[in-house]
Every structure is written in C-alpha cells, then in structure tokens.
Jmol script that loads the backbone (N, CA, C; Angstrom):
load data "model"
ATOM      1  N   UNK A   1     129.978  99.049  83.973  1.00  0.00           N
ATOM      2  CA  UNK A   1     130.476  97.982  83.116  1.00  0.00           C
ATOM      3  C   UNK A   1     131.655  98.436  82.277  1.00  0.00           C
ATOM      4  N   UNK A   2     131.976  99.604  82.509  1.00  0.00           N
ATOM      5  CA  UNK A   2     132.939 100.287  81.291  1.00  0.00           C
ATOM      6  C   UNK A   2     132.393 100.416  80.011  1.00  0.00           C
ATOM      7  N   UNK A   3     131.341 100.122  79.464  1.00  0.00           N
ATOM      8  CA  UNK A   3     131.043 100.343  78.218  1.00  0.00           C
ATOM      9  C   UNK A   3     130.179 101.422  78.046  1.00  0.00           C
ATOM     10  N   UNK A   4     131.055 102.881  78.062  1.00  0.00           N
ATOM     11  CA  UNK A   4     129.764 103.723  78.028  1.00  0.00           C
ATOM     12  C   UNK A   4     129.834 104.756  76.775  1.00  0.00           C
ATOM     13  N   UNK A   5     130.166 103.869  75.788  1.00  0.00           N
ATOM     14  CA  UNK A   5     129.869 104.350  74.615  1.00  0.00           C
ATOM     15  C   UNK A   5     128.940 103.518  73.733  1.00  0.00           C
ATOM     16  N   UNK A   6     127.745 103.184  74.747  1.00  0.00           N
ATOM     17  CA  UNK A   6     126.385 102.647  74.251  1.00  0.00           C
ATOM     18  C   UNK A   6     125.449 103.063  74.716  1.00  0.00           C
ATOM     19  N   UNK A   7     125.997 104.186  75.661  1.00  0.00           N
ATOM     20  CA  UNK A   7     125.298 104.762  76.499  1.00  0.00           C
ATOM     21  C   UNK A   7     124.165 105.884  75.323  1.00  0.00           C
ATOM     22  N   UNK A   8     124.320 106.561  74.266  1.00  0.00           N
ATOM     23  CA  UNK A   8     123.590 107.193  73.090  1.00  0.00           C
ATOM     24  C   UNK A   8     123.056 106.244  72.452  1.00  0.00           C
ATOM     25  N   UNK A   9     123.354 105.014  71.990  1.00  0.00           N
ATOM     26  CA  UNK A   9     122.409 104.094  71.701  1.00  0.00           C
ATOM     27  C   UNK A   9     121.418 103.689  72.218  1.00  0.00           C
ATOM     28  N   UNK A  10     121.573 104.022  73.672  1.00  0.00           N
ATOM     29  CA  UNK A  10     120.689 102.758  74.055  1.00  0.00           C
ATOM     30  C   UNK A  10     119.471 104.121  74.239  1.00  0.00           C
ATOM     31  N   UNK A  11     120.104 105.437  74.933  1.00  0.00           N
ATOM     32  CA  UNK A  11     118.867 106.981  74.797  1.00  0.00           C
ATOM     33  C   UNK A  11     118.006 106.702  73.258  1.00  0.00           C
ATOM     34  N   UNK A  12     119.293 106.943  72.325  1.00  0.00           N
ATOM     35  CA  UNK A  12     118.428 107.059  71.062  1.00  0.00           C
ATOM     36  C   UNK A  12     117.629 106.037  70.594  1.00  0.00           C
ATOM     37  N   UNK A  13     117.192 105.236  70.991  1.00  0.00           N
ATOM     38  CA  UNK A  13     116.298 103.587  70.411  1.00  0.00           C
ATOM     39  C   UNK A  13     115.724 103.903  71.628  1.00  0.00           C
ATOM     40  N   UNK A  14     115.263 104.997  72.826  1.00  0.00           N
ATOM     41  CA  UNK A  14     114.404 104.611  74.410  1.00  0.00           C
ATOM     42  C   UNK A  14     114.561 103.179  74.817  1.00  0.00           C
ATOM     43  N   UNK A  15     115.792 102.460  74.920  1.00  0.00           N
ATOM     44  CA  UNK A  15     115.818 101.560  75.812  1.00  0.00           C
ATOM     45  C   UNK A  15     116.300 101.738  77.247  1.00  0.00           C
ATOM     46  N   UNK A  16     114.950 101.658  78.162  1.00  0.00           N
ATOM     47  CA  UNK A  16     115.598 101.568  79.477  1.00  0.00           C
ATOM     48  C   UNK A  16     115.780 100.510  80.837  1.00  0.00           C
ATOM     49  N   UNK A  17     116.199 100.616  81.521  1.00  0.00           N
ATOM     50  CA  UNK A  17     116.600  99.468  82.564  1.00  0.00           C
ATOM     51  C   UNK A  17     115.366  98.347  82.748  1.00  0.00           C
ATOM     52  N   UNK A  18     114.111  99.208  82.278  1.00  0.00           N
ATOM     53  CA  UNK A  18     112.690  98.154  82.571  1.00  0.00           C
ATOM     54  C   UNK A  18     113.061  96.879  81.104  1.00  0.00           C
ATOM     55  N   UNK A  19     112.916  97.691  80.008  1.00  0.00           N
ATOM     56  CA  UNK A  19     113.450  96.966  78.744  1.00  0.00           C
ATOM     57  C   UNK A  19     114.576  96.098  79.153  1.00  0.00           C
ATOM     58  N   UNK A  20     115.214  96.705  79.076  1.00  0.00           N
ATOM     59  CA  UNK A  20     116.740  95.424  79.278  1.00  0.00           C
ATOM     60  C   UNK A  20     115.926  94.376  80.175  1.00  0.00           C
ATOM     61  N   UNK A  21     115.571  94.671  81.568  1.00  0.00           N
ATOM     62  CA  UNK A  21     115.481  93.652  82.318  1.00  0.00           C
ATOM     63  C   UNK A  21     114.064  92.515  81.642  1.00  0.00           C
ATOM     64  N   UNK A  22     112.987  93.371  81.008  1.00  0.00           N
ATOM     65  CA  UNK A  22     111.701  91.976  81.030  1.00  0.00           C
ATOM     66  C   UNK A  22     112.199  92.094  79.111  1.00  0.00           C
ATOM     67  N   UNK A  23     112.767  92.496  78.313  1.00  0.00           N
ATOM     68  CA  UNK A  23     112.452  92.446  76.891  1.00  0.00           C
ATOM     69  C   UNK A  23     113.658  92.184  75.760  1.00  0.00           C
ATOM     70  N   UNK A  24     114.759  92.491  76.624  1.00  0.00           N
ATOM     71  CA  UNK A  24     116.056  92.305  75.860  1.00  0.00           C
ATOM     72  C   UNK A  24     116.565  90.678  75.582  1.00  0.00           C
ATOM     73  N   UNK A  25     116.983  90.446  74.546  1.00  0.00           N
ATOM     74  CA  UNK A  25     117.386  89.138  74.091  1.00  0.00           C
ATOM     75  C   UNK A  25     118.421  89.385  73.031  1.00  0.00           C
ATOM     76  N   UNK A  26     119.472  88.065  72.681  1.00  0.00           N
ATOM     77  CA  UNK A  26     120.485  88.179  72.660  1.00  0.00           C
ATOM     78  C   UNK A  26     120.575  88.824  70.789  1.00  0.00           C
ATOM     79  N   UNK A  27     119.161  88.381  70.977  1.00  0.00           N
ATOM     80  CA  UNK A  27     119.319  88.215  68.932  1.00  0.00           C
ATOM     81  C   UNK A  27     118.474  90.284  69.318  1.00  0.00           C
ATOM     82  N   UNK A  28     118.069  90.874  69.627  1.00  0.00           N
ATOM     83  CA  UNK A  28     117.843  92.045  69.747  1.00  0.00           C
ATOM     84  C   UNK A  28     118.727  92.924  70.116  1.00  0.00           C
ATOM     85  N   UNK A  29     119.954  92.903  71.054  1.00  0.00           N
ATOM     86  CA  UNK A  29     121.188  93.240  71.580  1.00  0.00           C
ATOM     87  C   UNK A  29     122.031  93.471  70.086  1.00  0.00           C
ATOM     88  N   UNK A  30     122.159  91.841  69.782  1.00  0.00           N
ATOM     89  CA  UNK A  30     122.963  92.119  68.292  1.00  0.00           C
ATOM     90  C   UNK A  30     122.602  92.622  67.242  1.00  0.00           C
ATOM     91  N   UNK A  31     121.385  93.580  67.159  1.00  0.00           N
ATOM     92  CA  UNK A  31     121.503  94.061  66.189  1.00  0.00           C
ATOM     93  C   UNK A  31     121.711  95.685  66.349  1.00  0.00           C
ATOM     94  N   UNK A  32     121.747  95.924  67.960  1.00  0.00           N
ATOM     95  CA  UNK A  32     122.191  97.423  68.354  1.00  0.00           C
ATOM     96  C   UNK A  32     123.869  97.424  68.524  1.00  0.00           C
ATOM     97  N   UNK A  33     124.298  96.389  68.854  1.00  0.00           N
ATOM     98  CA  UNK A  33     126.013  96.242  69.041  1.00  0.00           C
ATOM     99  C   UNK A  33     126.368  95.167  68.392  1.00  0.00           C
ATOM    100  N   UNK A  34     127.345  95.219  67.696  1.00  0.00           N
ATOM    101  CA  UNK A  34     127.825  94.489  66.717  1.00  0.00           C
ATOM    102  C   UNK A  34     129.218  93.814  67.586  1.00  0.00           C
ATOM    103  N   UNK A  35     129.687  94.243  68.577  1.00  0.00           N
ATOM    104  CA  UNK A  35     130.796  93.578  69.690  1.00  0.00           C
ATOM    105  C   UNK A  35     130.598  92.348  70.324  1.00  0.00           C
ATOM    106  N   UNK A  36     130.779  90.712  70.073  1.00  0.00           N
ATOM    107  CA  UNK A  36     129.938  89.951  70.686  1.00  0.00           C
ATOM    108  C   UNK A  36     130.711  89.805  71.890  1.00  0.00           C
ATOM    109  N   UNK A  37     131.749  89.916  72.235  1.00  0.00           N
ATOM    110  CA  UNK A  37     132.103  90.154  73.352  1.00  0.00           C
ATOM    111  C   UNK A  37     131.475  91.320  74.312  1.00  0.00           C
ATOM    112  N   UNK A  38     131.268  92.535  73.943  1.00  0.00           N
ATOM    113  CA  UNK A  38     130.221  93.141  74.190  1.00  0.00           C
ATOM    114  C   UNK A  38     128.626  92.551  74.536  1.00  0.00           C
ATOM    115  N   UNK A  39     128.256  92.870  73.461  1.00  0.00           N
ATOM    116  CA  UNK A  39     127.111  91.492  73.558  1.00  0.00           C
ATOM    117  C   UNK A  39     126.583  90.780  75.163  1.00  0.00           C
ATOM    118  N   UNK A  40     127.880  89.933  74.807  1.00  0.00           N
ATOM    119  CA  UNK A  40     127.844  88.975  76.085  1.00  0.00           C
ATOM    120  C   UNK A  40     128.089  89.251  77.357  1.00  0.00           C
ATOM    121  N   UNK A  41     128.514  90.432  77.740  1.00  0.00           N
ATOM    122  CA  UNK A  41     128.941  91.256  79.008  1.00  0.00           C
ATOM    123  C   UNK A  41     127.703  91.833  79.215  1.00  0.00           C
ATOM    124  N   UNK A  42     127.173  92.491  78.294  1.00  0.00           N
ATOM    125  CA  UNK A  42     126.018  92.896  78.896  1.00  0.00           C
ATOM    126  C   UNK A  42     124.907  91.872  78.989  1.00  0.00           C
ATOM    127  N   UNK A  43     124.398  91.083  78.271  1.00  0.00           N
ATOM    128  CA  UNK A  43     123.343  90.353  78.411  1.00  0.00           C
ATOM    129  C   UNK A  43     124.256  89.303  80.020  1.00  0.00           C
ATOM    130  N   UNK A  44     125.275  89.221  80.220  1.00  0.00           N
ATOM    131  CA  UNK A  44     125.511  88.892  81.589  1.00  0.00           C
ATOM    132  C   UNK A  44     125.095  89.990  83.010  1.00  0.00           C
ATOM    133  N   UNK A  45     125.581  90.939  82.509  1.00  0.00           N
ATOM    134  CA  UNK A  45     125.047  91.941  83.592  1.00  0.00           C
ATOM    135  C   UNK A  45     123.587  92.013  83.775  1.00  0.00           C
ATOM    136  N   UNK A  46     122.637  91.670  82.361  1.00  0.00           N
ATOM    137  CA  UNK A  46     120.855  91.700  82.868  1.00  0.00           C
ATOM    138  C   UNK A  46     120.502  90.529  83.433  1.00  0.00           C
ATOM    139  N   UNK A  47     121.105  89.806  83.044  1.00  0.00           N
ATOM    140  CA  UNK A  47     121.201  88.562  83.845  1.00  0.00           C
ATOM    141  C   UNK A  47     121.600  88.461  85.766  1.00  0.00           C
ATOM    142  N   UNK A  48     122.554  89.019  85.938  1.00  0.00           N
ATOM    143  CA  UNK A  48     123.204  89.410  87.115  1.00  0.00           C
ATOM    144  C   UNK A  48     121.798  90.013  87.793  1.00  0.00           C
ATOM    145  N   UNK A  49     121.403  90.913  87.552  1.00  0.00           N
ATOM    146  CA  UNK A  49     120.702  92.209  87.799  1.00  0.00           C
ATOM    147  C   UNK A  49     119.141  91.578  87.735  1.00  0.00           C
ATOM    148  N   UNK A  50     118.720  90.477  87.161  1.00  0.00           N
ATOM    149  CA  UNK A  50     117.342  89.833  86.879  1.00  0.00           C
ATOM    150  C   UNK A  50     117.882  88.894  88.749  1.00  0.00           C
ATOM    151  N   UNK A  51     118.811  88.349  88.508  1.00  0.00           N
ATOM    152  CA  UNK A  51     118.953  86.722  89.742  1.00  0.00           C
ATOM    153  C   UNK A  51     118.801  88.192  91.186  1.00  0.00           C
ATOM    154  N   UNK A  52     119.329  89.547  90.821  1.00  0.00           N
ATOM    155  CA  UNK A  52     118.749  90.306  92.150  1.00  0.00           C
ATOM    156  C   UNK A  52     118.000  90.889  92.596  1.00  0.00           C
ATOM    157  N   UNK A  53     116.852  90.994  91.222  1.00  0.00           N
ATOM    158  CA  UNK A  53     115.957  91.569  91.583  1.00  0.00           C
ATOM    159  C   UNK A  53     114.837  90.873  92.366  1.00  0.00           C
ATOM    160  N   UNK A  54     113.910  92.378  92.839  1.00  0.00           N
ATOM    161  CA  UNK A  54     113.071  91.369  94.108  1.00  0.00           C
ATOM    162  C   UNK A  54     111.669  92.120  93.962  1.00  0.00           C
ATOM    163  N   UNK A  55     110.800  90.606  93.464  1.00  0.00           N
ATOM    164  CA  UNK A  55     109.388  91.187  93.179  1.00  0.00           C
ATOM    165  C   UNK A  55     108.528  91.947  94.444  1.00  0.00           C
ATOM    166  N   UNK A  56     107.594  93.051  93.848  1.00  0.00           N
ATOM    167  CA  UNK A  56     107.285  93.394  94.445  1.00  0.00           C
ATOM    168  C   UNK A  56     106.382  92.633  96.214  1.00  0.00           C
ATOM    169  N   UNK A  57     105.822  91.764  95.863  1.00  0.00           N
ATOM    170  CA  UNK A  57     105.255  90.690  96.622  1.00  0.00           C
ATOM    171  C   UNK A  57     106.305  90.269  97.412  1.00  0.00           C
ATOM    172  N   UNK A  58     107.443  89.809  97.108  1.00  0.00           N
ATOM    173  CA  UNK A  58     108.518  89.718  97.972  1.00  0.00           C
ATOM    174  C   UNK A  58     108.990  90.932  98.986  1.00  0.00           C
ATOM    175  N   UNK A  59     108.838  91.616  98.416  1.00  0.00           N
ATOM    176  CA  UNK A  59     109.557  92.955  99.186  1.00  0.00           C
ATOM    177  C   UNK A  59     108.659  93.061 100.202  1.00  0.00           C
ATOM    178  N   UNK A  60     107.505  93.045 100.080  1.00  0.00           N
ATOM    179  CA  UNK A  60     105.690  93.267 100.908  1.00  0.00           C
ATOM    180  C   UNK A  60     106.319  91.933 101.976  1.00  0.00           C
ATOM    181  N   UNK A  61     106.122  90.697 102.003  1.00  0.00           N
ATOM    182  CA  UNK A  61     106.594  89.504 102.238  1.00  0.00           C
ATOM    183  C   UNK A  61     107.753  89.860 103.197  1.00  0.00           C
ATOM    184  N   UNK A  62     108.918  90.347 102.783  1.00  0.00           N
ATOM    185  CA  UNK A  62     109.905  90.618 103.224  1.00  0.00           C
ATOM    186  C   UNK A  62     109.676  91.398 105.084  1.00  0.00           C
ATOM    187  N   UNK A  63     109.038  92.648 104.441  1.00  0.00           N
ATOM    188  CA  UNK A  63     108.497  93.923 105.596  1.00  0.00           C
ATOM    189  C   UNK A  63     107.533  93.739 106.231  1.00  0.00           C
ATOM    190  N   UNK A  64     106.239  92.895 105.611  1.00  0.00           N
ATOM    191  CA  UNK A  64     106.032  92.309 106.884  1.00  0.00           C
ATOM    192  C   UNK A  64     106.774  91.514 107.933  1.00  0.00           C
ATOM    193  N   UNK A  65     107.636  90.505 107.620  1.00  0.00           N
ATOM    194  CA  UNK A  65     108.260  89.429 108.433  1.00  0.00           C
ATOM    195  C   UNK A  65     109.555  90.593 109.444  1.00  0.00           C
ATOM    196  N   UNK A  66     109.989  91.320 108.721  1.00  0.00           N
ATOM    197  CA  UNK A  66     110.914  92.187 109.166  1.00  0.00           C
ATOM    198  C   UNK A  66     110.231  93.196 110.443  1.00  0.00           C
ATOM    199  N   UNK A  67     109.075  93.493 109.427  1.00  0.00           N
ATOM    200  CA  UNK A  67     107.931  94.119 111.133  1.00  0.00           C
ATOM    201  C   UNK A  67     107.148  93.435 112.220  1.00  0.00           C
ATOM    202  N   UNK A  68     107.368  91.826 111.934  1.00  0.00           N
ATOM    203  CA  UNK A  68     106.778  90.993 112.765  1.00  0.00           C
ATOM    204  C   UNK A  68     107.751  90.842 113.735  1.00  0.00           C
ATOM    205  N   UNK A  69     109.482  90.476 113.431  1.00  0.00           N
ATOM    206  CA  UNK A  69     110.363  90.225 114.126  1.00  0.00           C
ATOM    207  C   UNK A  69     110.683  91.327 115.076  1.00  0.00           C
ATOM    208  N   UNK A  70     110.161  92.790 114.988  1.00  0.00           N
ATOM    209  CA  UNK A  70     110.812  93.869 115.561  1.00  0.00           C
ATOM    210  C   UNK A  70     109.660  93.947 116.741  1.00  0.00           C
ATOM    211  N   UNK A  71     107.681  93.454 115.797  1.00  0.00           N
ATOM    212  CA  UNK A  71     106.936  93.610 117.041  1.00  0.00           C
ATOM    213  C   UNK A  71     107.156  92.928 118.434  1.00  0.00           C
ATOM    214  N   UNK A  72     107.602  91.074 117.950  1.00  0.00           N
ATOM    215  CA  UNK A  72     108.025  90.249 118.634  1.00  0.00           C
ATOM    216  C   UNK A  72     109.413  90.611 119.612  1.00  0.00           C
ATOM    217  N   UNK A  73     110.357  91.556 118.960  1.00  0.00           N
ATOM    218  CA  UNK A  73     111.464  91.970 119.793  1.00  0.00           C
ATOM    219  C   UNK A  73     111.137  93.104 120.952  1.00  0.00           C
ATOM    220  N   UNK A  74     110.186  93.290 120.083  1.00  0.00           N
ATOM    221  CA  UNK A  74     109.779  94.943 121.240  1.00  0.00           C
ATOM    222  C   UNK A  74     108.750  94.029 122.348  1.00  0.00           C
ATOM    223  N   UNK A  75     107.854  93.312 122.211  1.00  0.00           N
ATOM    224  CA  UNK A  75     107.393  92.596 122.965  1.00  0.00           C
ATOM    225  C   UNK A  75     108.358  91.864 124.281  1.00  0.00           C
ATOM    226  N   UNK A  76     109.311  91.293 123.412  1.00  0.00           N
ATOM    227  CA  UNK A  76     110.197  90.668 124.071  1.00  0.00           C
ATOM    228  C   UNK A  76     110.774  91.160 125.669  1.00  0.00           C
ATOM    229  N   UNK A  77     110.857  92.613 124.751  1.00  0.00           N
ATOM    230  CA  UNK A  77     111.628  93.839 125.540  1.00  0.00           C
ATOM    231  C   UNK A  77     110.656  94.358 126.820  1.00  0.00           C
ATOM    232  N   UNK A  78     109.058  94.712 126.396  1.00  0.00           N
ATOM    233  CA  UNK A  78     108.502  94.744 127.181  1.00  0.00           C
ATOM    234  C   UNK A  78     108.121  93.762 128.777  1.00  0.00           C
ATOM    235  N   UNK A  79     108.098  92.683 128.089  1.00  0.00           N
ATOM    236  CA  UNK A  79     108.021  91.723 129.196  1.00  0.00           C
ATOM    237  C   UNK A  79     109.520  92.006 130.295  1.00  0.00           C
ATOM    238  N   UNK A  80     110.583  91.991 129.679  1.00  0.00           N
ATOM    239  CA  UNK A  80     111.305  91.793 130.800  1.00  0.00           C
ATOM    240  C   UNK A  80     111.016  93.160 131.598  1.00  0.00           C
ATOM    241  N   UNK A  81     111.191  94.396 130.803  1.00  0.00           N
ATOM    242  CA  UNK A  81     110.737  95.602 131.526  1.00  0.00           C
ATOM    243  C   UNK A  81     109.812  95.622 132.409  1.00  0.00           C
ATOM    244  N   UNK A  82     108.496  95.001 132.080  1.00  0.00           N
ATOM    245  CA  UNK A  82     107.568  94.497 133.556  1.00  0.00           C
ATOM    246  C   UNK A  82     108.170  93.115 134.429  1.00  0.00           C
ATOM    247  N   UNK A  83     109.081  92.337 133.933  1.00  0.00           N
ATOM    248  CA  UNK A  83     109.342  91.442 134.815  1.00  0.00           C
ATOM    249  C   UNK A  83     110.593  92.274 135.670  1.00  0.00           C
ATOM    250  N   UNK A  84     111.332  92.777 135.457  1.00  0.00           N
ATOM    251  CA  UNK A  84     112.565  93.845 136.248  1.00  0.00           C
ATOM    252  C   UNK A  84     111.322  95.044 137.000  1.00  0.00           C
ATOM    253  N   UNK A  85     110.403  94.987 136.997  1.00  0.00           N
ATOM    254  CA  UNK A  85     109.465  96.765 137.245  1.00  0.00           C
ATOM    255  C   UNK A  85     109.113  95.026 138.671  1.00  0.00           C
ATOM    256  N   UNK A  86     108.282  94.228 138.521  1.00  0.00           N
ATOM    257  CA  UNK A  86     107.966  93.604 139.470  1.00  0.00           C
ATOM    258  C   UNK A  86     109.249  93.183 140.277  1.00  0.00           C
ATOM    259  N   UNK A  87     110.094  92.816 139.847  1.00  0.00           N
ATOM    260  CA  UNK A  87     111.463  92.243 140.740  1.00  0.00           C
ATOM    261  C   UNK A  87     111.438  93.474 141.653  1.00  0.00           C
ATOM    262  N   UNK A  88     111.870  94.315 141.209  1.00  0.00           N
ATOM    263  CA  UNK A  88     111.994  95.664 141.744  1.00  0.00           C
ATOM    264  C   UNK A  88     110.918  96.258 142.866  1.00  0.00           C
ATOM    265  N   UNK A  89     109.563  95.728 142.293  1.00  0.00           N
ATOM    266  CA  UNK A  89     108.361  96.100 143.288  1.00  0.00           C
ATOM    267  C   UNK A  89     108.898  94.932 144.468  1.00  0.00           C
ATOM    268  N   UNK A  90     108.766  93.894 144.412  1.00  0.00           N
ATOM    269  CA  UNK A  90     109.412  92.788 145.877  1.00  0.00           C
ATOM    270  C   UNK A  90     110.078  93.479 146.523  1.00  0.00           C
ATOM    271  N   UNK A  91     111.243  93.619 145.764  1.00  0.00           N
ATOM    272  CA  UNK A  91     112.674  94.058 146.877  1.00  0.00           C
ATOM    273  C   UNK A  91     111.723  95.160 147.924  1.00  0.00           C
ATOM    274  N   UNK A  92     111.567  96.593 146.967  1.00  0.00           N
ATOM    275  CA  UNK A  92     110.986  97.619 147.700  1.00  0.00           C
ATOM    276  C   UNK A  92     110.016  96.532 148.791  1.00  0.00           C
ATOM    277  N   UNK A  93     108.739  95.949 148.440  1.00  0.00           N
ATOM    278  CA  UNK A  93     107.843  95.691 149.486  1.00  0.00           C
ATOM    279  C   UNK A  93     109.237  95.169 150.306  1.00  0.00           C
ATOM    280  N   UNK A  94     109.894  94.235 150.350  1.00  0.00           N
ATOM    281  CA  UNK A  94     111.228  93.396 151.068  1.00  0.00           C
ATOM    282  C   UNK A  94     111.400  94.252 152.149  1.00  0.00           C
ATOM    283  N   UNK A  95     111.981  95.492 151.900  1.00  0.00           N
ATOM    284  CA  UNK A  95     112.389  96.642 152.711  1.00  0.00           C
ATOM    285  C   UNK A  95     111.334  97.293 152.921  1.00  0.00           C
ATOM    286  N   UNK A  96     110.823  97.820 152.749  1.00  0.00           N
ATOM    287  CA  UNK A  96     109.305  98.111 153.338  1.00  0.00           C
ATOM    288  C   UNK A  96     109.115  97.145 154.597  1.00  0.00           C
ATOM    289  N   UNK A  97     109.153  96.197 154.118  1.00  0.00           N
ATOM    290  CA  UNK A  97     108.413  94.914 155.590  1.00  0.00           C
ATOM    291  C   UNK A  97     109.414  94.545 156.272  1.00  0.00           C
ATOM    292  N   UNK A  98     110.948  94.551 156.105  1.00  0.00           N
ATOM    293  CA  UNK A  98     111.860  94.170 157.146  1.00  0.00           C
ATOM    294  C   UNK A  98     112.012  95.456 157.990  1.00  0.00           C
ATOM    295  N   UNK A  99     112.175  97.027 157.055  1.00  0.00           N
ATOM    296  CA  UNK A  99     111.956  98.624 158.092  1.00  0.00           C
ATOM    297  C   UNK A  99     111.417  98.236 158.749  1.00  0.00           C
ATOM    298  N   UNK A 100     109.752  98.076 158.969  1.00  0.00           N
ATOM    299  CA  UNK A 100     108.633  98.109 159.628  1.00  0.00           C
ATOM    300  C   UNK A 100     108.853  97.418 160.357  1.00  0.00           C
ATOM    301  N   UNK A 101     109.579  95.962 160.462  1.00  0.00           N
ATOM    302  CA  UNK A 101     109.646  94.970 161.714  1.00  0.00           C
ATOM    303  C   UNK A 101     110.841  95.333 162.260  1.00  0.00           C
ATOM    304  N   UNK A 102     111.744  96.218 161.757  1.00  0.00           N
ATOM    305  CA  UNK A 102     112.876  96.427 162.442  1.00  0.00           C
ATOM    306  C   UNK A 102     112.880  97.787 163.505  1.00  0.00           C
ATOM    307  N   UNK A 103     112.244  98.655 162.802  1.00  0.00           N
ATOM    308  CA  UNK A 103     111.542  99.540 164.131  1.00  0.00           C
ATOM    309  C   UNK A 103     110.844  98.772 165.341  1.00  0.00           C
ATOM    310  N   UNK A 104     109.939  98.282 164.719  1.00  0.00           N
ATOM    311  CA  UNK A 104     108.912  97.940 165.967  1.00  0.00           C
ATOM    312  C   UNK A 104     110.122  97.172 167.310  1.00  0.00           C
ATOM    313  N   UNK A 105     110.965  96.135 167.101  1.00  0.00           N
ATOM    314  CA  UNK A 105     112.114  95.503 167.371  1.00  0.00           C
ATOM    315  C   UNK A 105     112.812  96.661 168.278  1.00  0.00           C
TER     316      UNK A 105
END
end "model"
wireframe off; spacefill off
backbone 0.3
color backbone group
C-alpha cells in the first residue's frame, strides 16, 4: 500500500491481519492514524482483502468439486483407453481371420 510507516504501530498495539480483517472499524483505525486519507486507503484495502477472502467451507467445497472434475476426467480418459484397447483388439482379430483365410486360399 506504500504506507509503511504504520508498519511499528500496528507491531506495537499486536494488531494483525486476523484483527484488521474480523475487528477493525473506522472509528478504531482513527484513533491509531490520525491521516484520514490514510484512514480510508486502508480500511479500503480490508475491505478489498475481506470481498477475497474464502471461507474455510468454501475452500473444502471448492476441492472437492475440483477432485470430482479430475475423477470424472480421468474416468473419461479411461473409457476411451478401453474403447481404443477394444478397437485395436477387432482390427488384430480382423487380421488374424483374413491371415488364416488367406493361407488356407
């Protein structure tokens, strides 16, 4: 943010990223920084930083669906691998049974 000469304030009072994000408010901010332009840059950035964060349940939510799509892809993958393994078994029997009638011939 460029403001990192709040960076000893915020050590010396133990405020950390958990604070800012569930406990910080605007009337608590102003009484550690007196800059309301300040101020307002940062209570925008916890703001910023709250609209990205991602509850834990979500994340769970997330990795399952993310490990469902990969079982379903690998599945996917398998089938054709046995459908190309059988194509492949024909042809061979194919030639197998046209050799055999073409000797006898």
């Amino acid at each position: 943010m460029g403001l990192p000469q709040y960076a000893p304030i915020f050590i010396q009072k133990t405020i950390n990223g958990k604070y800012l994000m569930k406990k910080m408010t605007q009337e608590k901010l102003s009484k550690i920084i007196q800059d309301e332009f300040h101020q307002e840059r940062i209570m925008d950035e916890i703001e910023e930083l709250k609209k990205e964060e991602v509850s834990p349940a979500e994340k769970k939510r997330e990795l399952k669906d993310k490990l469902k799509r990969e079982a379903e892809q690998n599945e996917r993958k398998e089938d054709e691998l046995k459908r190309e393994a059988e194509e492949n078994r024909q042809k061979e029997m194919k030639f197998v049974f046209l050799f055999f009638f073409s000797s006898i011939l």
